[in-house]
C-alpha positions in Angstrom: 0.0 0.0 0.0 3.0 2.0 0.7 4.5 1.6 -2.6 1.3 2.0 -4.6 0.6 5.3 -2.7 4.1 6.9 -3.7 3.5 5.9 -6.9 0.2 7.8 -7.0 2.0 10.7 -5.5 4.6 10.7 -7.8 2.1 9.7 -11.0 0.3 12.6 -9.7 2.4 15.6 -9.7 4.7 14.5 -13.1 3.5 15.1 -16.7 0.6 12.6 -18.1 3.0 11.0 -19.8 5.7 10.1 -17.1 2.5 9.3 -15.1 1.4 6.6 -17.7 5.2 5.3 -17.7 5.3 5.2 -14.2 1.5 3.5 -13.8 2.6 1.1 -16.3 6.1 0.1 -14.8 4.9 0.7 -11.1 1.9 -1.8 -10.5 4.5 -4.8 -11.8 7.3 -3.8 -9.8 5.2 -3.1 -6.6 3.3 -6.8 -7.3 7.1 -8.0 -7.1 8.1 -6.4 -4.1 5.1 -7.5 -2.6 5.2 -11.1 -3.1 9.4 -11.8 -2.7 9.2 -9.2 0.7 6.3 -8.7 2.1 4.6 -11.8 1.9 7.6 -13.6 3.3 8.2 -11.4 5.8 4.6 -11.8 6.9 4.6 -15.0 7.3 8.4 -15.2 8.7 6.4 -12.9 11.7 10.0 -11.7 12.0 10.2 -8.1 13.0 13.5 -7.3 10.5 12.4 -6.4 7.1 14.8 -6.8 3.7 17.1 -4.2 3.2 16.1 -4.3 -0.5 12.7 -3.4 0.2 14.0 -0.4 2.6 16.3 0.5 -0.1 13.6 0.9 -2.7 10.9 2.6 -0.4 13.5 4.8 0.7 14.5 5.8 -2.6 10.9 6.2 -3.3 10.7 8.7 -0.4 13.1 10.5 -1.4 12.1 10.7 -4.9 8.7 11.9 -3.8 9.9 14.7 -1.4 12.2 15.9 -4.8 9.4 15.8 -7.0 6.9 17.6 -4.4 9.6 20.5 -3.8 10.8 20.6 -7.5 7.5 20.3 -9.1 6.2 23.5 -8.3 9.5 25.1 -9.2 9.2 23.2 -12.8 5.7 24.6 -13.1 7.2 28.5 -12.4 9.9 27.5 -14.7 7.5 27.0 -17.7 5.3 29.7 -17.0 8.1 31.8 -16.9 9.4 30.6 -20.1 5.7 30.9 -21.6 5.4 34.3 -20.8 8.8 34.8 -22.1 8.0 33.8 -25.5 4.8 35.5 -25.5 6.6 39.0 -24.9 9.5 38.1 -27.2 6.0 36.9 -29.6 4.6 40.7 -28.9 7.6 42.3 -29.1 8.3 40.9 -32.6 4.4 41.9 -33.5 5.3 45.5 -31.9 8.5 46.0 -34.3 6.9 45.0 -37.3 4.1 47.3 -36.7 6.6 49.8 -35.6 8.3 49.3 -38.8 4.6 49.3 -41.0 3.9 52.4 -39.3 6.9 54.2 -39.5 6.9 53.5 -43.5 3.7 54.7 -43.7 4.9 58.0 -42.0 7.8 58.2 -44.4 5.3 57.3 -47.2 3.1 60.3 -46.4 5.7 62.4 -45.6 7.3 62.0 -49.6 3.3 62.3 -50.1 2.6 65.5 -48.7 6.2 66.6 -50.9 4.9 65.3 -53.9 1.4 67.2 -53.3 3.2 70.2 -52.9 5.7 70.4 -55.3 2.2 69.5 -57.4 0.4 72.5 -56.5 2.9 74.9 -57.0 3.5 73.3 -60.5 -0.5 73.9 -60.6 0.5 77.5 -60.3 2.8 78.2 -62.4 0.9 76.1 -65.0 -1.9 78.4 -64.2 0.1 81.5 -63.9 1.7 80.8 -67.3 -0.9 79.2 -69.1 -4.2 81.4 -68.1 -2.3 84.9 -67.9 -0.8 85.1 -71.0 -3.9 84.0 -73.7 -5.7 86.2 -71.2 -4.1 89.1 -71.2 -3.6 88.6 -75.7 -7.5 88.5 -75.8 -7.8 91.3 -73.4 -5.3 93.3 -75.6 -6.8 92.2 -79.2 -10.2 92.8 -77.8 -9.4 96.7 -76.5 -7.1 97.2 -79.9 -10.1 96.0 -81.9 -12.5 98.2 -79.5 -11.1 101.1 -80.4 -12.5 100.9 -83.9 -11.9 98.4 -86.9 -11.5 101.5 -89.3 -8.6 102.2 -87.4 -7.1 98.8 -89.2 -6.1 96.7 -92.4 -7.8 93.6 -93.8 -4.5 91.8 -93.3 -4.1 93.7 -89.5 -7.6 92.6 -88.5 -7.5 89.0 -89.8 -4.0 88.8 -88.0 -5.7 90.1 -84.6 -8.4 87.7 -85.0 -5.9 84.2 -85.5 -4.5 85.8 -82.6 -7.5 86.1 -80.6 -9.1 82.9 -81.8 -5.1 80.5 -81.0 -5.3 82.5 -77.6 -8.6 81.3 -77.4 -8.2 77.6 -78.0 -5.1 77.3 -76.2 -6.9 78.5 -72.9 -9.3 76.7 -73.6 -7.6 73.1 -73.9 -5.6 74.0 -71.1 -8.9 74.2 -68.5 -10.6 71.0 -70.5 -7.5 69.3 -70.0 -6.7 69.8 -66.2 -10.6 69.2 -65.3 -11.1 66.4 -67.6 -7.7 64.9 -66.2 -9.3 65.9 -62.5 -12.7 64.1 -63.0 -10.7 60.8 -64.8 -8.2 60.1 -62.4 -10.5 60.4 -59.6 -13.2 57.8 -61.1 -15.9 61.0 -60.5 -17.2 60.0 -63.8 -18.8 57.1 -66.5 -17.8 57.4 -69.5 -20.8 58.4 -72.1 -20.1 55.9 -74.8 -21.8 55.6 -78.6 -20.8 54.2 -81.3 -18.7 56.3 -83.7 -17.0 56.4 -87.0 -13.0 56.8 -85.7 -11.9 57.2 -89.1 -14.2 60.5 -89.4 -13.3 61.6 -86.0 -9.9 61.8 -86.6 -9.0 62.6 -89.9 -11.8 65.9 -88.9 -9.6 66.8 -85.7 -6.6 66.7 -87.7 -7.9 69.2 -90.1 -8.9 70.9 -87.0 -6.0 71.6 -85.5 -3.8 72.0 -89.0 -5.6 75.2 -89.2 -5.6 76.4 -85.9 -2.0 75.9 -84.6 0.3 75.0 -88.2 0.5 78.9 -87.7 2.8 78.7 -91.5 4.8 76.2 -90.2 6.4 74.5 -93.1 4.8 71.4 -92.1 3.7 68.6 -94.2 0.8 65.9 -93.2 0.6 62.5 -94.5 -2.7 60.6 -93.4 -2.7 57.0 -93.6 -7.0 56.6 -92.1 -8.4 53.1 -92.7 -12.4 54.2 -94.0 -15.6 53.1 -91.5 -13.4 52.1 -88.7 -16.8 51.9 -86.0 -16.2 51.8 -82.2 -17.7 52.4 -79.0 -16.4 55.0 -77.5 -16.6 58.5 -75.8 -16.4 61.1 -78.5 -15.4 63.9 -76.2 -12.1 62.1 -75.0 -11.2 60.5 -77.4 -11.4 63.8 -79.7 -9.5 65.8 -76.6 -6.9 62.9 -76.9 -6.3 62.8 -80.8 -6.4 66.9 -80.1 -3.6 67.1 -77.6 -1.4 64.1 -79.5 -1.8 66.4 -83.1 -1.3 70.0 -81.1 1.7 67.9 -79.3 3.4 67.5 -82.9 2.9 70.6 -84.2 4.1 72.5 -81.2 7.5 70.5 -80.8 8.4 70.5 -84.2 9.3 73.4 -86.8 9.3 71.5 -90.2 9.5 67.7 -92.0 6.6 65.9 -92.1 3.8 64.6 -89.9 2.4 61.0 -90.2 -1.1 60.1 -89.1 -2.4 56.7 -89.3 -5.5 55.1 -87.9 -5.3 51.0 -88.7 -7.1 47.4 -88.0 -4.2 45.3 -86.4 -7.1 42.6 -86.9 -10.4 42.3 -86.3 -10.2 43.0 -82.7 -7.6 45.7 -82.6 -7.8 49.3 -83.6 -4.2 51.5 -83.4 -3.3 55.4 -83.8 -0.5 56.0 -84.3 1.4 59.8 -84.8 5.2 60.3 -86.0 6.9 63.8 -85.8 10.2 64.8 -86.8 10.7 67.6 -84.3 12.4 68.2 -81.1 12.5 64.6 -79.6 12.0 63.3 -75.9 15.2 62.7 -73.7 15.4 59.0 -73.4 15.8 59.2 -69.6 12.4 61.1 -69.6 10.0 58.9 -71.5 9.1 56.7 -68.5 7.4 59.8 -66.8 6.4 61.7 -70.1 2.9 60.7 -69.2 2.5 62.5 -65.9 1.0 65.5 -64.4 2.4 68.9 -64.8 6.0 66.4 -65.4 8.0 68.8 -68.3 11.3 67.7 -69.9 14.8 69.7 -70.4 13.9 70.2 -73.9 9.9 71.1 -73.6 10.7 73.9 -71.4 11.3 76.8 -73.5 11.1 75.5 -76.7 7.0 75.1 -77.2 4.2 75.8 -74.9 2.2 73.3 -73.0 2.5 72.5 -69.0 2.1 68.4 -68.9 -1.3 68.3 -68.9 -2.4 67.2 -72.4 -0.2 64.0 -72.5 -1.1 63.0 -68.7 -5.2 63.6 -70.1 -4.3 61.3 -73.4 -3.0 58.7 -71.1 -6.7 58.5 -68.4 -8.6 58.8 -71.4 -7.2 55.8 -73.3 -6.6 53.7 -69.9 -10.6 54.5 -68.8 -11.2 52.7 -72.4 -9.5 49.6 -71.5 -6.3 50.8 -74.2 -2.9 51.3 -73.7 -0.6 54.5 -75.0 3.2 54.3 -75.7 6.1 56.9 -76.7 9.1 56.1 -78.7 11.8 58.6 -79.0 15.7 57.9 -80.0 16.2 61.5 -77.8 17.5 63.6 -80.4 15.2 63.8 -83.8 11.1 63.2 -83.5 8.8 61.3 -81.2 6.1 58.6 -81.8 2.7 58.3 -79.9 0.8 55.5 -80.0 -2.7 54.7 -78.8 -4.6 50.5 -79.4 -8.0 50.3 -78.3 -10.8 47.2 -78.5 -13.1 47.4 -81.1 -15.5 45.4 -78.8 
């Protein structure tokens, strides 16, 4: 009874699996020392007992007192190194989000620079594009005020191209900047029909060979595929053929401009516009596309703030197309638009 009981005690305060070890091993060895001690000692009715069996019990004692005194200190031991790995655990969670949020910090910090340095290029884009066409009509419009009797055939129809470039140059500039607003902000659906492209296009070339050619000894060569019909929104579409034309003319002094409008195949429709003017700096054809973004050669040498490309680019992206610029840096550039004929 002895023996069983500091089994129990031992069985009880150890691990469920040194419990079903020592259960196991325990009973047999206990059954042993019962019958080869106990039993003959009972029946001996001697008062001396085997030394093995007080050799065993006491080692049982004693293993019993170590397990009672060390147990508890076990059990501190592994809570202690639970809750150590559950602060090293929350400490690892802590730098990570420490990490998270101190990139999203640094993120809105080059945020809040980008959005700056934007709106002061919005500034100068409006103090150069809207005070000078501006301030041309004001001063055609008070010259002309003053009495057309005062002026030629060939003064008045000079002051009039004036007022009318002024004019459309002001007015692309605020289309563009709140068209490119209301696109890259999703604030609108596009209103698609079905169109003829190949009218469209060869009608806004025309358009803007009169307006902005200005004599430049400029020749056109159309290449326009007949009865190309698409689904599309006229008014961007027409602001991005626009801008891509008024883009060539602008950066170029003479050679030749080439318009084509193609099938690839059946599925495919491509523009495409070649220039032989001023080129685009290799190194600046990745960003050519974005806001208010102006190259080393763009500068001084044509007008334009960044806008009309960056428009070109929402436009064909918001009809599921892509746009592309080629440029070998020094002589001409190459826009090119694909869209889905379904």
């Amino acid at each position: 009874m002895v023996f069983m009981i500091n089994i129990m005690l031992i069985s009880s305060l150890v691990s469920w699996r040194w419990a079903l070890f020592l259960l196991g091993t325990g009973v047999p060895i206990t059954l042993i020392f019962y019958e080869n001690y106990t039993v003959p000692y009972i029946l001996a009715s001697t008062d001396s007992q085997p030394l093995e069996f007080k050799i065993v019990y006491l080692l049982l004692m004693v293993s019993s007192m170590l397990v009672i005194f060390l147990k508890p200190k076990q059990e501190y031991v592994e809570a202690t190194e639970h809750k150590v790995d559950k602060l090293e655990t929350e400490v690892n969670d802590l730098d990570e989000k420490v990490i998270h949020y101190s990139q999203r910090v640094a993120d809105q910090a080059l945020e809040i620079e980008r959005l700056g340095s934007t709106a002061q290029k919005i500034l100068n884009n409006v103090n150069h594009e809207l005070r000078l066409p501006v301030g041309n009509v004001m001063n055609f419009a008070e010259m002309l005020s003053g009495g057309l009797e005062k002026y030629s055939k060939n003064q008045l129809k000079e002051l009039s191209n004036e007022v009318l470039k002024n004019s459309n140059r002001l007015s692309t500039m605020i289309l563009n900047m709140l068209d490119l607003s209301m696109l890259s902000t999703s604030k609108i659906e596009l209103q698609k029909k079905t169109v003829n492209l190949s009218e469209l296009v060869e009608d806004r070339v025309n358009n803007c060979r009169k307006i902005y050619l200005q004599g430049k000894k400029i020749d056109f060569q159309m290449t326009i595929e007949p009865n190309i019909l698409i689904a599309l929104d006229p008014n961007y579409i027409r602001q991005t053929v626009d801008n891509l034309v008024i883009n060539a003319i602008s950066y170029s002094n003479n050679g030749t401009i080439k318009v084509s409008l193609l099938r690839k195949d059946k599925d495919i429709v491509e523009f495409e516009i070649r220039d032989e003017g001023i080129g685009i700096a290799k190194t600046e054809l990745f960003d050519i596309f974005t806001p208010f973004k102006m190259g080393i050669k763009t500068d001084s040498k044509a007008e334009g703030r960044g806008v009309g490309l960056a428009l070109c680019k929402s436009a064909i992206e918001a009809h599921g197309g892509t746009i592309k610029v080629e440029s070998n840096g020094t002589i001409g550039a190459t826009f090119r638009f694909v869209l889905s004929l379904r």
